[in-house]
C-alpha angles and dihedrals in degrees: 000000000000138000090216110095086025135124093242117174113245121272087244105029095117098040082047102060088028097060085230089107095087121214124195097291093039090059101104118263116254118226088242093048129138123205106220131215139173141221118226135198110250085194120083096209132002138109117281104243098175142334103214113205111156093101097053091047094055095056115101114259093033113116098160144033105162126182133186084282092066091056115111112191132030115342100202123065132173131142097240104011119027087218092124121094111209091216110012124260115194097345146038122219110183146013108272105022112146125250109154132046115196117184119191143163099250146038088244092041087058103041092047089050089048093058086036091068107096107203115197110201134167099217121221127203101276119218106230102163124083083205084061101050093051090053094049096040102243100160123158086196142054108234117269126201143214107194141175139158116356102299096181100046086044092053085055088060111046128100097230131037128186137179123211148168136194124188110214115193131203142264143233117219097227092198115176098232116048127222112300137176137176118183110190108185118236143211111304100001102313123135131211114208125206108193141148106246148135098216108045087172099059092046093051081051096046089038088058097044093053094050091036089241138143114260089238086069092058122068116177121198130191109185096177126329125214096241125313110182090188089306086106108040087087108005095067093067088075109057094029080050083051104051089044095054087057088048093051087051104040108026092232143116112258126176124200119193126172118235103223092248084055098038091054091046088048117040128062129251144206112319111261108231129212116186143179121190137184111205126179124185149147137270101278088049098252108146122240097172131023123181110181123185103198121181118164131193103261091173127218094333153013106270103140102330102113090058090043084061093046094060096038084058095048084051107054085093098062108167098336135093113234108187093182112046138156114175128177126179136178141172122238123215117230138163101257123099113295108280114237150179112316125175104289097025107223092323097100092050087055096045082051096058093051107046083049090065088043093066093037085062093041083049094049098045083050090057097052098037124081115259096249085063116041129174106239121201093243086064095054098040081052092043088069110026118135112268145160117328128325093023089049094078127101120226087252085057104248118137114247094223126182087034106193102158103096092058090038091051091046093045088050096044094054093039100057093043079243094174095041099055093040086051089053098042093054093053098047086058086055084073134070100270139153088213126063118191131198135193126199141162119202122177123212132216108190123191108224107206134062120277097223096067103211083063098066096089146093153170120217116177119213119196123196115203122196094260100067098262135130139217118195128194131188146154090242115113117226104220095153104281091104103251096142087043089058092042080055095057108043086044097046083049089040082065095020101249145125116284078226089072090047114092119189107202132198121312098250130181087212099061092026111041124180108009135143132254121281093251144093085066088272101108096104094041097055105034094036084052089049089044099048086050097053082040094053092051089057099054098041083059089051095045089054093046092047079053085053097044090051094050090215127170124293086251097064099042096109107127082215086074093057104090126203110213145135085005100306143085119239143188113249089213102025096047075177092067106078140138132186121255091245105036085057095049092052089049092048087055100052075048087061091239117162108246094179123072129164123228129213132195138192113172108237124234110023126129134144137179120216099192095055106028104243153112151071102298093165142065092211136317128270108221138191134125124215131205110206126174134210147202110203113192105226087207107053090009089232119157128211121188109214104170129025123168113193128189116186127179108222098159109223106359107221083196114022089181087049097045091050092048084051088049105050092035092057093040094054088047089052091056094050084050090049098041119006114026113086124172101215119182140169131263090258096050106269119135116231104187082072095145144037090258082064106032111070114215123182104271118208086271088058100064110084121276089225116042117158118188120189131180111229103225112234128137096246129224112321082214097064132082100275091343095279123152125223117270109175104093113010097076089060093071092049083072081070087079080071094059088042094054089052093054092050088054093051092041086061088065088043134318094242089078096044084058095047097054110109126186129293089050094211127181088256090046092058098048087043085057100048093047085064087040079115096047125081116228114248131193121316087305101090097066080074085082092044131102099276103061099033097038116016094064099046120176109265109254 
């Protein structure tokens, strides 16, 4: 029997609920250590006239204030565009931006030399609209298109044209564990970096830049993170930078970790989206042109928002096959934090942008067609669907293979009594009620790589010791998504044992060098594949040394024949020839045999072209569609999801336990992202929903009474390690059928308020959108009323 496909527990699950699994800040004090802090710019924009520190550094306790001129290496840092300064030089570009770094020996004294720092800045106008920036022509980035087809010459064409914008806003992480760093200097000037981070590759690199040292003087080591959803990919290169930086002067150790209310008004969130669309089509709805505009709020500087935009981009299609496209997207510069990888990295807003027009067509086909016979969004979404060739290829020209979106969406359809209950809602708004309800269903196609293709790789190293244990290592980072419990299973089956004598051990850059960042839901693909393979060395060396053992004939000398199973290996065609798992291992040894082996693996096929558009990003596509249904209150706008059903195809599930909990978890977050969870800042730059008294994430009595989640059974991709499917993001967009469901309601009361809903659907969107119910919506000018220019920049109190 084998631990892959079953409900495991996760790796961490005891020390977890027990408090005994330590974090950063749980990691024991050393006698030599420095507490870190930063001073932060309280000023959006404005040239940097002096940081005075004379004061600070003149307080007992204090034993370090260090500025941009203490830095000894390289000052700028980004991932793809070294644009960022890691303390500020002649200008400052957002609120909280560090310039200043203060070590001490205790928590006053840090706290009394922070407040101590005087900062003289001449503060400049800041540019805090995405709206603005595109006015004014504030771009981090040059356009970049997906085409396919004539669009223009197709929009002429067609018999129906419509315009339309959405406003997508941002979103905070919310990860459990804020950002945390301790540096504890090594023999002959090395450093050893404790930080929680999902690329501890990128933050060795950024580490060494900073201090102008060689990568092999840097290690980097994640033993587990409190959560990350893509807020700690990039952003932990700062603060783990920082402390560095004290440890480097000082030669001491020096640990830096954020307070909540400091890590929100720092870091940098999910990219706010603005998009305008043309979008002809025929009288079924089935689109024969599509011209979408997309620019999304990168912040102060580059970070990964040219990547964001990329995938955003490769997403606009969604489910559906566009034979005529022509999309452009671009990425604004404002002066907010830098805007960074969030779960889903640019694809929901995409998907957004889609299933919008998708309304807006459904809308519109309503309007012109006769009331005994309506266009219902399911007809349109249908209408469109990818199909068979020559419908089954993406507008960057990749094949969608193993389609399985026109049975799950029937299935779906039938399972969850779709046409009865939309019947029966639309009647029930036809009535004087406080309540309106909706009802929609949205399927997702999400692409699994990263986009950028050298990425797509990883090591992993598996050792073997003579009792029958394992030690595996790999550059994935365990943040609770149970990436580490996976990796257990597919090695322990991989020798035939039990997950229980498989130990995964702290993500290290000295044992995994080189590796990508645990994001783009590809970290199992690509570090079990690199496991299994490390794994599968091993055991063929211990199947040709059991031949060897059992001294057979030269016929049956095929390591093929040697099985690993129940904790022993076995011959296929001599069942009396067996020796137990452990007992072997401790033989081989005494054999000299090598029980440790390092895998490597590069994921075949991918390839895509920026310039033209074109290529094959992804490995496969993870599918599913949602219905989710919806009451809206008239009178407060509030919305309550009592129902949602859910059907996903994972291919093979390696944990099923772990995958549901993925599934529900992403989805729940989704629907905080979609309703409840509004970034709200100043009109000088300052965020406001700065804690989680202000920031409204879903509670337990948010996620819907009746959720039903069911795996769509398929055998998976032969290509991928056990023929599993990513999990990590997709279910994330399925939480769009929520903000569907809202705008069908509201498009029960007019259709001008279903197209002035922008996301997050809060409370006071809704009610926003239902007080223009009346009034048509005309050109780009009516988002002006919407929640972006009259909530989102509140006066500071």
């Amino acid at each position: 029997m084998t631990s892959t496909g079953s409900a495991q527990p996760h790796e961490s699950a005891i020390g977890h609920v027990t408090g005994r699994a330590p974090f950063i800040a749980d990691l024991p004090t050393r006698r030599d250590e420095l507490l870190v802090g930063l001073v932060t710019s309280t000023v959006a924009s404005g040239r940097l006239l002096a940081v005075h520190t004379e004061a600070a550094r003149a307080l007992p306790g204090v034993v370090a204030v260090l500025t941009a001129a203490d830095i000894p290496g390289a000052r700028h840092f980004g991932p793809l565009v070294a644009d960022e300064p890691f303390l500020a030089i002649d200008r400052v570009d957002y609120v909280g931006q560090p310039l200043a770094i203060v070590a001490a020996q205790s928590a006053q004294a840090l706290q009394q030399a922070l407040a101590l720092v005087q900062v003289m800045v001449a503060p400049e106008a800041p540019l805090l609209e995405l709206d603005d920036a595109m006015t004014r022509g504030a771009f981090l980035t040059a356009p970049r298109r997906i085409s396919r087809g004539d669009a223009a010459d197709a929009m002429a064409r067609a018999k129906h044209v419509r315009r339309g914008t959405l406003h997508v806003l941002g979103q905070e992480h919310v990860y459990l564990e804020p950002q945390s760093t301790l540096a504890i200097p090594g023999d002959h000037g090395q450093l050893d970096v404790h930080v929680s981070t999902q690329g501890p590759s990128e933050t060795q690199h950024v580490v060494a830049s900073m201090l102008g040292k060689g990568l092999h003087e840097v290690v980097c080591s994640v033993r587990r993170l409190g959560g990350g959803f893509g807020g700690k990919e990039t952003q932990a290169n700062l603060p783990a930078a920082c402390a560095a930086l004290v440890t480097h002067c000082t030669g001491r150790a020096a640990r830096l970790v954020y307070d909540r209310g400091d890590d929100f008004r720092r870091t940098g969130k999910r990219h706010p989206f603005f998009a305008r669309w043309t979008v002809g089509f025929d009288d079924d709805g089935r689109i024969e042109a599509l011209q979408v505009e997309l620019f999304a709020d990168g912040g102060a500087f580059t970070d990964l928002s040219p990547s964001v935009m990329d995938r955003a981009m490769l997403h606009v299609d969604n489910a559906y096959f566009l034979e005529h496209v022509d999309i452009i997207g671009r990425v604004c510069r404002t002066n907010h934090a830098p805007t960074t990888a969030f779960r889903g990295f640019g694809g929901p807003q995409g998907v957004a942008v889609i299933e919008r027009i998708l309304h807006d067509v459904a809308l519109a086909c309503r309007e012109q067609r006769p009331a005994a016979s309506p266009t219902s969004l399911w007809q349109v979404q249908h209408a469109n669907l990818y199909g068979a060739a020559p419908r089954d290829t993406t507008p960057y020209g990749q094949v969608v293979q193993g389609n399985h979106l026109p049975e799950l969406l029937r299935q779906l359809r039938h399972e969850s009594d779709f046409d009865a209950r939309l019947s029966a809602i639309e009647r029930e708004n036809r009535q004087p009620s406080r309540w309106l309800r909706g009802l929609a269903m949205t399927p997702v196609k999400f692409g699994i790589s990263f986009v950028a293709t050298f990425m797509n790789q990883a090591n992993a190293q598996v050792l073997v010791y003579p009792d029958g244990t394992v030690q595996v290592s790999t550059g994935g980072t365990e943040m609770g998504q149970g990436l580490h419990t996976k990796i257990r299973q597919l090695v322990a089956d991989v020798f035939g044992i039990a997950p229980v004598h498989v130990a995964m051990m702290t993500t290290s850059t000295e044992k995994n060098h080189n590796t990508s960042p645990t994001a783009a839901s590809a970290s199992t693909d690509l570090n079990g594949a690199a496991a299994v393979q490390a794994a599968e060395i091993i055991r063929g060396r211990l199947a040709r040394w059991a031949l060897q053992h059992w001294s057979l004939p030269h016929t049956d000398v095929d390591a093929a024949n040697v099985q690993f199973a129940h904790g022993a290996l076995r011959h296929a065609h001599h069942p009396a020839l067996s020796l137990g798992f452990a007992e072997a291992c401790s033989a081989a040894r005494f054999d000299r045999v090598d029980l440790g082996a390092r895998g490597f693996y590069a994921t075949p096929g991918l390839a895509f072209d920026h310039g033209t558009g074109r290529g094959t990003p992804f490995r496969y596509f993870t599918q599913g569609a949602a219905v989710a249904e919806v009451r809206v209150d008239r009178y407060t706008g509030m919305v309550d999801v009592p129902r949602v059903d859910l059907r996903i195809d994972i291919g093979r599930s390696i944990n099923p336990a772990i995958d549901r909990g993925q599934i529900i978890g992403g989805f729940v977050q989704g629907l905080g992202w979609v309703t409840t969870e509004c970034l709200v800042y100043d009109h000088e730059g300052a965020l406001l929903t700065d804690s989680l008294c202000t920031y409204k994430v879903p509670l337990a009595t948010d996620a819907p009474a009746h959720f039903r989640c069911v795996f769509h059974e398929t055998e998976g991709p032969t290509e991928t390690v056990a023929r599993s499917k990513a999990v990590g993001e997709p279910p994330l967009l399925h939480a769009l059928s929520v903000f569907g469901a809202i705008t069908h309601a509201l498009s029960c009361v007019s259709p001008h308020a279903a197209r002035r809903l922008c996301l997050p659907a809060t409370a006071e969107e809704v009610l926003r959108a239902l007080s223009w119910a009346d009034t048509p919506v005309e050109s780009d000018a009516w988002w002006m009323h919407s929640a972006r220019a009259v909530t989102a920049h509140a006066p500071r109190a």
